[in-house]
Phi, psi and omega in degrees: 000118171265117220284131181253339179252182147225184172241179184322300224302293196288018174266340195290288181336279194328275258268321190046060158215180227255158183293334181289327178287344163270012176254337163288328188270332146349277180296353170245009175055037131234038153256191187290171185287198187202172158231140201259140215227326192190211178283341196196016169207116184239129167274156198239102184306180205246318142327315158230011149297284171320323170297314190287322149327308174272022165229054156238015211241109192213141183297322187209192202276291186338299189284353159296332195254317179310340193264324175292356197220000000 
C-alpha cells in the first residue's frame, strides 16, 4: 500500500518531535499544510510536508537568517 497521507501522531514521528508541536503548528500556520478530514482529524499529504521541508533546509544557521531578512 502506498501511503499519500500521514496523520499527527506519524508526521510527529517523521519530524521527531512531539504530537503536540505538531497541532501548535497547525493551529499557528507554520507547519506543513493538512487537510482537514472531521473535527479532530487532519491528514498531511506526503507532497506537502515534503514541500514544506525543503523550504526549512538551509546550509547553515547566517543563511537561515539571510533568508528571512
Amino acid at each position: 500500500m502506498n501511503t499519500t497521507h500521514l496523520c499527527r501522531q506519524q508526521l510527529a514521528k517523521r519530524l521527531n518531535i512531539s504530537v503536540r508541536s505538531v497541532e501548535r503548528m497547525w493551529q499557528t500556520g507554520t507547519g506543513p499544510k493538512g487537510l482537514r478530514l472531521g473535527m479532530r482529524r487532519i491528514a498531511y499529504p506526503i507532497s506537502e510536508i515534503e514541500a514544506w521541508e525543503k523550504t526549512r533546509l538551509f546550509a547553515s544557521r547566517a543563511a537561515e537568517l539571510a533568508a528571512k531578512s
